[in-house]
Every structure is written in C-alpha cells, then in structure tokens.
KOLKOL-172645 format. One record per atom (N, C-alpha, C): z, y, x; atom name; residue in one letter. Coordinates in steps of 0.05 Angstrom, whole numbers, m for minus. Atoms other than C-alpha are relative to their C-alpha. Layout:
REM residues N
[rec [Z,Y,X],CA,A];
...
REM end
This chain:
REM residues 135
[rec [14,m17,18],N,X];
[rec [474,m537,274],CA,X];
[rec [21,19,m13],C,X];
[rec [m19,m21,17],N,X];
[rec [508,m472,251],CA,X];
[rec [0,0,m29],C,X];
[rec [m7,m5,35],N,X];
[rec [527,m460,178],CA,X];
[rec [m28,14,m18],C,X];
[rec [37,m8,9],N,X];
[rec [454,m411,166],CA,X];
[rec [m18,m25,4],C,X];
[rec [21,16,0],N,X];
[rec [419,m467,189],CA,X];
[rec [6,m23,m20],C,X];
[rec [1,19,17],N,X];
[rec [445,m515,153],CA,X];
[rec [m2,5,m28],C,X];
[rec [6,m20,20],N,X];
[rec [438,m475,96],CA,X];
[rec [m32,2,m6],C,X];
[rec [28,8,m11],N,X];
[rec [372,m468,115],CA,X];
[rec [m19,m23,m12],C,X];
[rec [10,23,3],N,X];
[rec [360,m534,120],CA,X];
[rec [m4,m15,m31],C,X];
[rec [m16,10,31],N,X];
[rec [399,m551,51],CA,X];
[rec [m23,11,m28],C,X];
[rec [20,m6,12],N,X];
[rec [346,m501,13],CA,X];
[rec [m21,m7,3],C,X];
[rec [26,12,m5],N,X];
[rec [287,m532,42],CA,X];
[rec [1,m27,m17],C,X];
[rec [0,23,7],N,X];
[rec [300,m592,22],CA,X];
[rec [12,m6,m35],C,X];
[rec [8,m7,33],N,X];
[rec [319,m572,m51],CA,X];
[rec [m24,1,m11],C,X];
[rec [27,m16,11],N,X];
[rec [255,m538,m65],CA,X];
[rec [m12,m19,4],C,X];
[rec [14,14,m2],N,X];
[rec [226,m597,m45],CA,X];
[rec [1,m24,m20],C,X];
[rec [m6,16,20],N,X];
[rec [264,m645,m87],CA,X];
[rec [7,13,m29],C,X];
[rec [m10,m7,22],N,X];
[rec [277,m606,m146],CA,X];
[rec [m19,m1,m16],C,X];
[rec [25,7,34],N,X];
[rec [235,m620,m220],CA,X];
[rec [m15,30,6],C,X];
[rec [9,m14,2],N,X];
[rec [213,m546,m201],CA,X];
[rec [m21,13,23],C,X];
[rec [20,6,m25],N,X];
[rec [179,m556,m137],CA,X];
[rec [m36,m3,m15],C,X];
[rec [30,4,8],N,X];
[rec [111,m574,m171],CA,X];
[rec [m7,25,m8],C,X];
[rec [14,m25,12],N,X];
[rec [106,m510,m215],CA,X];
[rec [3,24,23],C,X];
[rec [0,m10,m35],N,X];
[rec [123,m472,m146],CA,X];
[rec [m25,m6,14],C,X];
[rec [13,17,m12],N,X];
[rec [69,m508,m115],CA,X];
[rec [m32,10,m19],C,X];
[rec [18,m7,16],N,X];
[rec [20,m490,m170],CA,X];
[rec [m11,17,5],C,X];
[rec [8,m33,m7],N,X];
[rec [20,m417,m151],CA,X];
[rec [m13,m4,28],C,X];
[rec [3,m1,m27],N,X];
[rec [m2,m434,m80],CA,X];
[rec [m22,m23,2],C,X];
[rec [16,20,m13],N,X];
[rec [m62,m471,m50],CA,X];
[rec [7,m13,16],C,X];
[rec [4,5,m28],N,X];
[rec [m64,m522,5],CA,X];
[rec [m9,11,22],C,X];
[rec [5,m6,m21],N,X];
[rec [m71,m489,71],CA,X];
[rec [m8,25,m1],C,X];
[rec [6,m28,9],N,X];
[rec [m66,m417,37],CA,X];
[rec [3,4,30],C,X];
[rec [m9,m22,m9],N,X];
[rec [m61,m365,84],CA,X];
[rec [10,23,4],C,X];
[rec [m15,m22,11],N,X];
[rec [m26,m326,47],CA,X];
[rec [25,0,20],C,X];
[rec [m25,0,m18],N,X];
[rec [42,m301,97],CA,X];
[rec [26,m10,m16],C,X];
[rec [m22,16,9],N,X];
[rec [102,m341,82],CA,X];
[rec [21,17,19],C,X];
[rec [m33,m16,m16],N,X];
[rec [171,m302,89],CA,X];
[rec [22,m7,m6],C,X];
[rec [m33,12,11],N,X];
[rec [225,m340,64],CA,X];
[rec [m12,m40,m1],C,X];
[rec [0,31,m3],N,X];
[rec [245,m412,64],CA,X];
[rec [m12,m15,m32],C,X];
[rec [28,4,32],N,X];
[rec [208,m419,m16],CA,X];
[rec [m12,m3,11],C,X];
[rec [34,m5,m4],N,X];
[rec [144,m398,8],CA,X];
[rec [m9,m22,17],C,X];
[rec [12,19,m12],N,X];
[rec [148,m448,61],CA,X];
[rec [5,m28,m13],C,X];
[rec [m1,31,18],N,X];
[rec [174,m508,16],CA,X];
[rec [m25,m4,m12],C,X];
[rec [24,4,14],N,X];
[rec [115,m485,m26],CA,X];
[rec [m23,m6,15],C,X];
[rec [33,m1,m11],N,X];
[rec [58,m479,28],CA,X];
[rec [3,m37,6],C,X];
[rec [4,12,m15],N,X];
[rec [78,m544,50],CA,X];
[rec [1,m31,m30],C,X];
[rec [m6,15,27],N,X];
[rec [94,m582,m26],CA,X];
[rec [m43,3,m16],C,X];
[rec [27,m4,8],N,X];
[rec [28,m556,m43],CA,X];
[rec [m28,m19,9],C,X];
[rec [23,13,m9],N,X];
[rec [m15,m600,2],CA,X];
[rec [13,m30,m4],C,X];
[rec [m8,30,8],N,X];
[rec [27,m663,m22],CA,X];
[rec [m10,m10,m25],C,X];
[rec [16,23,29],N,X];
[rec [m11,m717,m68],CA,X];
[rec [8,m26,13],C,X];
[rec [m14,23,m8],N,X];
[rec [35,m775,m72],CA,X];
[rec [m20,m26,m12],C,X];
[rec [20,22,5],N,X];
[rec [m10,m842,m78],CA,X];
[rec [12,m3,m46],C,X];
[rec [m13,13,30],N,X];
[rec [2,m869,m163],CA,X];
[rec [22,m14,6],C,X];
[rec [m4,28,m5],N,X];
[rec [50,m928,m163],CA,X];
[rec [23,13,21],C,X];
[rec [m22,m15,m20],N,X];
[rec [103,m887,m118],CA,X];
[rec [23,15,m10],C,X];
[rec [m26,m14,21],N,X];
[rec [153,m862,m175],CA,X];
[rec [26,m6,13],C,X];
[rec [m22,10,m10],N,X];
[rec [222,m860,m149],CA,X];
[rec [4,m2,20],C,X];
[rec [5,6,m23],N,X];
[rec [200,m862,m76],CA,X];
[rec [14,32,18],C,X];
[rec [m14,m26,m16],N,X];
[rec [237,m811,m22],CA,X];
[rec [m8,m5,26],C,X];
[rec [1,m9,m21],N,X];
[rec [228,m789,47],CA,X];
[rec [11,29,12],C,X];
[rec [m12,m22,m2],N,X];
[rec [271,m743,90],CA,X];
[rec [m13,m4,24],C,X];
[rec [10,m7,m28],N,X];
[rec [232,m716,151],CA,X];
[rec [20,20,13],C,X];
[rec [m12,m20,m9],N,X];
[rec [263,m678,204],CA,X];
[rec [m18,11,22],C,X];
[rec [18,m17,m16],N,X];
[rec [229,m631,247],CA,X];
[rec [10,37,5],C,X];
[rec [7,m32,m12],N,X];
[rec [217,m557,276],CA,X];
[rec [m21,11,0],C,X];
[rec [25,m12,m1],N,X];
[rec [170,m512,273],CA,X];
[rec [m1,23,23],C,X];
[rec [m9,m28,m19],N,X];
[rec [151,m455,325],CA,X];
[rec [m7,26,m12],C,X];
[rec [16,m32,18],N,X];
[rec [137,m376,307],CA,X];
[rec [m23,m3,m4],C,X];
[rec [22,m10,13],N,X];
[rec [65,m393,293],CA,X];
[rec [m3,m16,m12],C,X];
[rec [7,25,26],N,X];
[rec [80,m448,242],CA,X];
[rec [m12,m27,16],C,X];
[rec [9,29,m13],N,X];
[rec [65,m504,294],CA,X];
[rec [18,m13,m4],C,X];
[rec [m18,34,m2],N,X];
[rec [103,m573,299],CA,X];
[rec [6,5,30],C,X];
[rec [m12,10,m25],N,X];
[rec [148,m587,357],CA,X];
[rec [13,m26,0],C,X];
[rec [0,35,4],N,X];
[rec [142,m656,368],CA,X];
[rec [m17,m14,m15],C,X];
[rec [14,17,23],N,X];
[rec [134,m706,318],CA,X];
[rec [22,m1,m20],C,X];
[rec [m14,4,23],N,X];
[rec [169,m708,253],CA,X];
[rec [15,m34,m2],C,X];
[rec [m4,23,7],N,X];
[rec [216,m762,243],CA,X];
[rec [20,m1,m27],C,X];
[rec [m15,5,21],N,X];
[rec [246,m798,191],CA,X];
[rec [22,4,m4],C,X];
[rec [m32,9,1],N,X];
[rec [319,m798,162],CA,X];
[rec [12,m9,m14],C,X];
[rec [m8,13,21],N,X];
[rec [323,m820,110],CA,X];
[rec [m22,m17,m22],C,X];
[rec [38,12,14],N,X];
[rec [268,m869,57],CA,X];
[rec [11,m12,m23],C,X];
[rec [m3,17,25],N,X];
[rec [278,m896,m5],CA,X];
[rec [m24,m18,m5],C,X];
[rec [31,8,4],N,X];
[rec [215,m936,m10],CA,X];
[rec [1,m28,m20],C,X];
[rec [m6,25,17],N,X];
[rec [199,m1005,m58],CA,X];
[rec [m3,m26,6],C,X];
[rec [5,30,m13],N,X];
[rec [179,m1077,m51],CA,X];
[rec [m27,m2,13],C,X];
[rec [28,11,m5],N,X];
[rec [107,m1067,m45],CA,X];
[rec [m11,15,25],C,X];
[rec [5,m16,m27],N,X];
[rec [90,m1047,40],CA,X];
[rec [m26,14,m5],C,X];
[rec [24,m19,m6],N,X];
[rec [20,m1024,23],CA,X];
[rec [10,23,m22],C,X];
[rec [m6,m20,17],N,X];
[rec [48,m971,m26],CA,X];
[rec [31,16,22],C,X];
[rec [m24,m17,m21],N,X];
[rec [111,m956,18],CA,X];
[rec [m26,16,27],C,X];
[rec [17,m10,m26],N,X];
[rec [57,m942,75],CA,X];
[rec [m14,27,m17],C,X];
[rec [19,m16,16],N,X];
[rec [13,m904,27],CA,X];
[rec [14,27,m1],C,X];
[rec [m20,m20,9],N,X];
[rec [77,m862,7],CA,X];
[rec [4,20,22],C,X];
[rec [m4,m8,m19],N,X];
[rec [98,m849,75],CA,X];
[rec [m28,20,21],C,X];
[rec [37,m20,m15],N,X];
[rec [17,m828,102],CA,X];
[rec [m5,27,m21],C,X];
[rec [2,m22,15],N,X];
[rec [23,m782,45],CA,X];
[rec [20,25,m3],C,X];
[rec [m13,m12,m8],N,X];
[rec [74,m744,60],CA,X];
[rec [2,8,31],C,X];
[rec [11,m12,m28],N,X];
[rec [51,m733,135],CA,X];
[rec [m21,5,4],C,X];
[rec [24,m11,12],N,X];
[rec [m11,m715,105],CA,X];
[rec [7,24,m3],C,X];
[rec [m4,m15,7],N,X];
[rec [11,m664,74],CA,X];
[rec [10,23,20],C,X];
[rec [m21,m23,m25],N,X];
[rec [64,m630,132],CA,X];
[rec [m38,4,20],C,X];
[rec [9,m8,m17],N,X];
[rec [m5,m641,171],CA,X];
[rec [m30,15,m8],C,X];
[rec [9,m22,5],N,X];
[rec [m45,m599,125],CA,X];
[rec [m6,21,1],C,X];
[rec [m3,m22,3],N,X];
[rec [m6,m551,110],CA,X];
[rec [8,16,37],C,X];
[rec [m5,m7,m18],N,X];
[rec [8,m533,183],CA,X];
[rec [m27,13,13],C,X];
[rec [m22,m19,m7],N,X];
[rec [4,m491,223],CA,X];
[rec [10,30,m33],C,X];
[rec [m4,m13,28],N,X];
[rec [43,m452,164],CA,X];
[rec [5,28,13],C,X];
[rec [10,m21,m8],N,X];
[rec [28,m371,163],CA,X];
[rec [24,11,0],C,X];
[rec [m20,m13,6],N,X];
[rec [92,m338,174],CA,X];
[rec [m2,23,7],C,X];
[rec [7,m21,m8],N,X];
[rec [105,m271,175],CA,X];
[rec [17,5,35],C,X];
[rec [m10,m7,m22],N,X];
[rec [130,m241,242],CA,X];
[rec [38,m9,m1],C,X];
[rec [m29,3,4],N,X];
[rec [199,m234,213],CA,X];
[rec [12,m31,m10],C,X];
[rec [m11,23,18],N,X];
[rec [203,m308,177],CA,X];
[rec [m12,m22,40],C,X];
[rec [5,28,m23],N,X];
[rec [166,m341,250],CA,X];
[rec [29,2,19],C,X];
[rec [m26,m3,m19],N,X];
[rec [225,m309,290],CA,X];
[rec [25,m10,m5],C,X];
[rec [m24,12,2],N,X];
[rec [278,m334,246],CA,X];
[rec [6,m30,m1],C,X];
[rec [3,28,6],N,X];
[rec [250,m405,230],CA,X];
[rec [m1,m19,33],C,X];
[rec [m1,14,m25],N,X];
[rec [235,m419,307],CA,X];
[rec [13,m15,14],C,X];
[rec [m24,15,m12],N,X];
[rec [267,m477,332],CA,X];
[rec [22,m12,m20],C,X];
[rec [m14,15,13],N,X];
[rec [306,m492,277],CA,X];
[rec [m4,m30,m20],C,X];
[rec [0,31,4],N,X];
[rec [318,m566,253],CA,X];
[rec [m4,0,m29],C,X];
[rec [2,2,29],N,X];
[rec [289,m569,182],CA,X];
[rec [m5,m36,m15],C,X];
[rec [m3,30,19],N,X];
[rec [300,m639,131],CA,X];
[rec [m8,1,m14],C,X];
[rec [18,5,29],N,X];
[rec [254,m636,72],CA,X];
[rec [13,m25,m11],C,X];
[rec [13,23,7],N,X];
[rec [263,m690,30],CA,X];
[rec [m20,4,m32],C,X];
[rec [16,3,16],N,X];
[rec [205,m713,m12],CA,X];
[rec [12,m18,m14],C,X];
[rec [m13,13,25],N,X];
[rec [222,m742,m76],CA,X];
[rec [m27,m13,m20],C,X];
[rec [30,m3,14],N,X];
[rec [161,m769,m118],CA,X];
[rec [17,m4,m33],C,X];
[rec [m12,9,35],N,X];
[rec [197,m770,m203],CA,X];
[rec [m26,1,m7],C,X];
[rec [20,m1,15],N,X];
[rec [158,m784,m262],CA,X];
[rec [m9,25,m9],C,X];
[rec [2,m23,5],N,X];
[rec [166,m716,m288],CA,X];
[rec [m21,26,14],C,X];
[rec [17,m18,m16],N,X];
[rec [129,m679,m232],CA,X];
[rec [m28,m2,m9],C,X];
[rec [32,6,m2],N,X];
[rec [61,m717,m260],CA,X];
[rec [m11,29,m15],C,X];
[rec [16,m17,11],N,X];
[rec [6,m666,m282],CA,X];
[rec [m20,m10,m19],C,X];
REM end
C-alpha cells in the first residue's frame, strides 16, 4: 500500500472512530443517495446506517475491504482487528451490526471522480461503539 492509500485508509478509519463521527452521521440518512466525493462523505454514508446493539460500550471492530467505482464490495469484508467482551451473544450482536450497516449502506453513491480514485483500494474502518456517541 502506497503512502495516499494509507492515508486513505488512516482517515477512514478516524471518521469512524472519532467522538465526532455521530454528529457527521446526523447530517446524512441511511442509504442516502446523495453523491459521495471524499473519504468523509463515505465514512458518513456508511456510519450512518450503523446502530450498535445496547450493552456494546467499549466494543471495536476493524474491517478491511474494497470497494469498486460503483460503490460495490469486492469480496467479503474481513476482520482485523475486535475488541469484543465476555458475553458471545452481544459480541455476535456487535459484530452483525456492523455488517449490517457496510451492507446497507452499500452500494455507496460516488461521484465519477471519488469511484475512480477509491477503486480497488484496501480500506480499514474501525468501528468503535463509546458511551459518548449515545443519543
């Protein structure tokens, strides 16, 4: 992975974990259609269709994946990382909810210029669930 992508990658996965991801997320529906042109827009289209079970505070997941120029999945998303707790039906819960969400918000609407640059590249989200984010 070159230095842009990892870069790339590194902002995605901020926006996802950061206390400011939710109010991001606010502005934007699930499965808008609004055109997504930057690596924001897509943290947001895709933060937006996430509803982490209750009982999941403190819980992480780092997916890795690709997308193609029309916002499709190549492949299957895998894990890389998890923070999860003692209790399996809540770790499960955590984890179905967060591939809920990627399989919402998908195919995500990019513009011409954001499908051409995102194509193929190896993106890491991680999901974070804090107390702070509650609404």
């Amino acid at each position: 992975m070159n230095f842009r992508h990892a870069v790339a990658a590194l902002a995605f996965a901020v926006m996802l974990s950061s206390g400011s991801g939710l109010a991001q997320a606010e502005g934007r529906a699930c499965g808008s259609r609004d055109p997504v042109n930057s690596i924001s827009d897509m943290a947001e289209a895709i933060y937006a269709c996430w509803q982490p079970p209750p009982g999941t505070d403190g819980m992480a997941l780092t997916l890795r994946f690709s997308l193609r120029r029309d916002g499709t999945l190549i492949g299957k998303p895998r894990a890389t990382f998890s923070k999860l707790g003692q209790d399996d039906r809540l770790n499960k819960a955590f984890v179905a909810s967060v591939l809920e969400a990627l399989d919402k918000a998908l195919p995500v609407p990019f513009t011409e210029s954001m499908g051409g640059a995102i194509a193929g590249r190896i993106l890491s989200p991680l999901f974070t669930w804090t107390p702070e984010r509650k609404s």
